[in-house]
TIFI-765818 format. One record per atom (N, C-alpha, C, CB): atom name; x, y, z. Coordinates in steps of 0.2 Angstrom, whole numbers. Glycine has a CB too. Layout:
<nodes>
{CA, {X, Y, Z}};
...
</nodes>
This chain:
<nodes>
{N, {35, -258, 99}};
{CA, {39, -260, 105}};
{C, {45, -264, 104}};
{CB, {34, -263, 111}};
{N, {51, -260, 106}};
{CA, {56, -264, 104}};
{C, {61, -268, 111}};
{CB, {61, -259, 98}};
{N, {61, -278, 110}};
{CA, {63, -280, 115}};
{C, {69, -280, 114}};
{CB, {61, -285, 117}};
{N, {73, -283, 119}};
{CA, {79, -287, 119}};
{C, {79, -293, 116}};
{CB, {80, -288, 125}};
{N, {84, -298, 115}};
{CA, {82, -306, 113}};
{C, {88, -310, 112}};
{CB, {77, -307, 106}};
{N, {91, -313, 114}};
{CA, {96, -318, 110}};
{C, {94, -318, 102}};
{CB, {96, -327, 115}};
{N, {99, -319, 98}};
{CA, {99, -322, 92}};
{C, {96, -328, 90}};
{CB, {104, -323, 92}};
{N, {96, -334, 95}};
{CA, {95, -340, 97}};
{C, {88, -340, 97}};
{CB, {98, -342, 103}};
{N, {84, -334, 100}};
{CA, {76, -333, 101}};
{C, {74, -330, 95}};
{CB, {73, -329, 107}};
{N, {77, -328, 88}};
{CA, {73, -326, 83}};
{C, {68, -330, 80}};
{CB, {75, -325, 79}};
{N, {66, -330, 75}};
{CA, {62, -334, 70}};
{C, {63, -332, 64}};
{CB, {56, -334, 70}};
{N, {65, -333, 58}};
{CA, {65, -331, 53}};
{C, {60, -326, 50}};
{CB, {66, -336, 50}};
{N, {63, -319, 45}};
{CA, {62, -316, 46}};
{C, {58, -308, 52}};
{CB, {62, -320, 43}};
{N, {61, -309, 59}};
{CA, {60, -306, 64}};
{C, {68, -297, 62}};
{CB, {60, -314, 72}};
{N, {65, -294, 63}};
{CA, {69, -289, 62}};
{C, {73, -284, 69}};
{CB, {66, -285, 57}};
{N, {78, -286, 69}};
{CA, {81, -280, 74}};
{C, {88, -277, 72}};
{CB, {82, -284, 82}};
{N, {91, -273, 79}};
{CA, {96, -268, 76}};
{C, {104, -269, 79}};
{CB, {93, -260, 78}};
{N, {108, -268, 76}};
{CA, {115, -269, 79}};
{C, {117, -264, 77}};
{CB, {118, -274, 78}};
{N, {122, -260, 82}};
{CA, {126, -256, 80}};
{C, {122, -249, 72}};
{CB, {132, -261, 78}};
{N, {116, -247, 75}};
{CA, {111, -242, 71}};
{C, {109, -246, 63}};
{CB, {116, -233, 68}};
{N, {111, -251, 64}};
{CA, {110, -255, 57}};
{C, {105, -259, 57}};
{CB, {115, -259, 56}};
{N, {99, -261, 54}};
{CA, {93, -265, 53}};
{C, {96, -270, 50}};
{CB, {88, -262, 50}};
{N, {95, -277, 53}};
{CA, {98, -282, 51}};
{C, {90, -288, 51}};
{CB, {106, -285, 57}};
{N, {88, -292, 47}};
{CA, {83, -297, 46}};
{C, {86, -305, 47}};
{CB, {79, -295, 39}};
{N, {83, -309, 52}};
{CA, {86, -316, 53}};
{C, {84, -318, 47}};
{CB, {83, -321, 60}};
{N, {87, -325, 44}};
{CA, {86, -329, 39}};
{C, {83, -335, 41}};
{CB, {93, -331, 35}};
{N, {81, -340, 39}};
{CA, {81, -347, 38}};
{C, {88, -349, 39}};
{CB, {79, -349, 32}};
{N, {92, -350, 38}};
{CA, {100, -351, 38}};
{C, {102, -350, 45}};
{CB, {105, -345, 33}};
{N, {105, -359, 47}};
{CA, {109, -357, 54}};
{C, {115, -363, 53}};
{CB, {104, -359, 62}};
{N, {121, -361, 58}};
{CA, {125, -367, 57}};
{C, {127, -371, 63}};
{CB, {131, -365, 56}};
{N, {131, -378, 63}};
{CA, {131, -382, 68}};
{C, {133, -380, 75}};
{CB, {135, -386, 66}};
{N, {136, -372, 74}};
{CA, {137, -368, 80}};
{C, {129, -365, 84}};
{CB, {141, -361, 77}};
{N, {124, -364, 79}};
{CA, {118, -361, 82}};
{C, {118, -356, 78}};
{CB, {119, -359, 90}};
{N, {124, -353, 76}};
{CA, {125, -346, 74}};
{C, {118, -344, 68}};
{CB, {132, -346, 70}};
{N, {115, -338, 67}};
{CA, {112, -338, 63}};
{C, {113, -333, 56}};
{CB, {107, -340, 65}};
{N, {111, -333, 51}};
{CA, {114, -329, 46}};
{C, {106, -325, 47}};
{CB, {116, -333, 38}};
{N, {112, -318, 46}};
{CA, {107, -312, 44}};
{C, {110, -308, 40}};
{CB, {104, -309, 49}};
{N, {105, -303, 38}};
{CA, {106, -297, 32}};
{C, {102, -290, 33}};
{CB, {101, -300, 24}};
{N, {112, -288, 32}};
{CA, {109, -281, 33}};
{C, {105, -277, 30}};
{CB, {111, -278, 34}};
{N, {98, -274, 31}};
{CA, {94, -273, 27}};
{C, {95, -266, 24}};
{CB, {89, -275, 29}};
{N, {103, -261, 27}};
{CA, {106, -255, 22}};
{C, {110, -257, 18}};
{CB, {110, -250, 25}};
{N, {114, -261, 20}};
{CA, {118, -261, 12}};
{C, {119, -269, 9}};
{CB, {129, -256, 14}};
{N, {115, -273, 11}};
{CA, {115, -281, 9}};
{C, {119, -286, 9}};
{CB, {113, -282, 4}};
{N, {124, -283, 17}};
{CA, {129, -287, 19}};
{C, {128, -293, 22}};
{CB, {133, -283, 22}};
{N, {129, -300, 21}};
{CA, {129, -304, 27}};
{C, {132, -304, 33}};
{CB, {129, -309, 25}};
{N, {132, -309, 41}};
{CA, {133, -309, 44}};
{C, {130, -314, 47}};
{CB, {133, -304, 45}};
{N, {136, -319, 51}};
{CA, {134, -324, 55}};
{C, {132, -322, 62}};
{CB, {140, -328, 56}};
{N, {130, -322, 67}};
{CA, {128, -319, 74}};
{C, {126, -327, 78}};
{CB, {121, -312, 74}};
{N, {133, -326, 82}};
{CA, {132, -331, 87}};
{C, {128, -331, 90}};
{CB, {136, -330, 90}};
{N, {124, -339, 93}};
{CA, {118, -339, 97}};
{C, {118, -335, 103}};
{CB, {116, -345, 99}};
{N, {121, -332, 107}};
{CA, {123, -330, 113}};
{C, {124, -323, 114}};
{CB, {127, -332, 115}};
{N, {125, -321, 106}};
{CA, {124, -310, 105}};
{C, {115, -310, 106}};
{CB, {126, -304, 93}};
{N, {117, -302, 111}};
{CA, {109, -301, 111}};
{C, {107, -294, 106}};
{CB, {106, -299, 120}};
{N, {102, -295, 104}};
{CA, {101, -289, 100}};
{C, {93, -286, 100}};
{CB, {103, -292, 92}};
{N, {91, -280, 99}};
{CA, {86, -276, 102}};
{C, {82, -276, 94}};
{CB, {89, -268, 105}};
{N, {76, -281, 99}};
{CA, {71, -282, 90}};
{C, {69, -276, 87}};
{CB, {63, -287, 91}};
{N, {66, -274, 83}};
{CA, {63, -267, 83}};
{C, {61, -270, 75}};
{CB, {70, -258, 84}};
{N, {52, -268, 75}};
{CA, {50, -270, 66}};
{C, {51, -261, 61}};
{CB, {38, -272, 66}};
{N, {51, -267, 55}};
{CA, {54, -261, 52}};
{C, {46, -262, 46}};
{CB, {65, -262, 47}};
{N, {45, -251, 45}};
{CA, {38, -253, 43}};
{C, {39, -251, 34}};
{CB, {32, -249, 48}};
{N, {32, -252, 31}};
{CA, {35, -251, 24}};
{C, {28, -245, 22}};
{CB, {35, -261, 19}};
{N, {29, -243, 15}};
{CA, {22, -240, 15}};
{C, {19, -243, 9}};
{CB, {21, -231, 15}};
{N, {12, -241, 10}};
{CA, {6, -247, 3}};
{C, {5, -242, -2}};
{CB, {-4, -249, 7}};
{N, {2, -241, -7}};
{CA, {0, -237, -12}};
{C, {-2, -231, -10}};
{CB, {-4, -240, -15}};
{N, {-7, -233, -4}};
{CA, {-10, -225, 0}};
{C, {-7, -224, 4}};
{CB, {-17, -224, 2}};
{N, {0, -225, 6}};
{CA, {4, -221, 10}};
{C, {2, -222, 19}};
{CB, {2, -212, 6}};
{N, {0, -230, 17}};
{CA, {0, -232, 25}};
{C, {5, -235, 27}};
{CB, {-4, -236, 28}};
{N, {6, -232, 35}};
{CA, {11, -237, 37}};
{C, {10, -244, 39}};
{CB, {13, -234, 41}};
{N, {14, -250, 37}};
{CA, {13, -257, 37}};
{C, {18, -261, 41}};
{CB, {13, -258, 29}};
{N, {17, -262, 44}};
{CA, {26, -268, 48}};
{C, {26, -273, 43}};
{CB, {25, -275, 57}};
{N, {33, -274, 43}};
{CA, {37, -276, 37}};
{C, {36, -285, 37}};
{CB, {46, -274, 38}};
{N, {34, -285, 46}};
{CA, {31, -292, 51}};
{C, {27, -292, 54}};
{CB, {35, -294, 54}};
{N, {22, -295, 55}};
{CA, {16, -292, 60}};
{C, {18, -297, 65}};
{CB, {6, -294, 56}};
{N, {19, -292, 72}};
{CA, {21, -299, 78}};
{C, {15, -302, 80}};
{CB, {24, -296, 86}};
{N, {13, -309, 83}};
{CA, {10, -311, 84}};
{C, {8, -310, 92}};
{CB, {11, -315, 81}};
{N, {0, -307, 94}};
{CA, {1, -308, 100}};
{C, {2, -312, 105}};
{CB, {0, -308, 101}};
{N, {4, -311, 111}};
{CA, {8, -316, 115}};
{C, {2, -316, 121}};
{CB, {17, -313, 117}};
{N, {-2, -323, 121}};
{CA, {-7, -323, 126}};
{C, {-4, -327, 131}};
{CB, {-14, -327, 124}};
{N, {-5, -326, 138}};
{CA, {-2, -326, 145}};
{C, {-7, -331, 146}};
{CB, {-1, -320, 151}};
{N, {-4, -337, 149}};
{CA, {-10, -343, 152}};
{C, {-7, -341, 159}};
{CB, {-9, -353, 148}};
</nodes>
C-alpha cells in the first residue's frame, strides 16, 4: 500500500517515489528541515524540502530462493 506523506513525516530509511524515481530518506537533515535522500537508480543525491509531499511505496528485494522481501518492513499501525 503506497501513502502520501510530507518529507518531514519520514524516518530514515522509509522509501518512496518522485517523478518515476525511487528515492530512500537518510539520516541527514538540515537547519531548514530539508532532508537528504538517494536516488536508488542512478545514486544521485537530493535535498527535499520539509513541505514536498511524496508517495511512499516499499521497494522489495529477492533472497537466495527467489522470495520476495520489503527492502523495509512497515510497522503496524495500532489505532487506540
Amino acid at each position: 500500500m503506497s501513502t502520501m506523506n510530507y518529507i518531514e513525516e519520514l524516518i530514515p530509511g522509509d522509501t518512496f517515489i518522485i517523478d518515476s524515481h525511487y528515492y530512500i530518506a537518510t539520516t541527514d537533515f538540515n537547519k531548514r528541515g530539508a532532508k537528504f535522500c538517494i536516488n536508488l537508480h542512478d545514486g544521485t543525491c537530493k535535498w527535499l524540502d520539509p513541505s514536498y509531499i511524496v508517495k511512499k511505496s516499499p521497494v522489495y528485494i529477492l533472497d537466495t530462493d527467489n522470495n520476495i522481501i520489503p527492502l523495509k518492513k512497515e510497522q503496524d499501525k495500532i489505532n487506540v
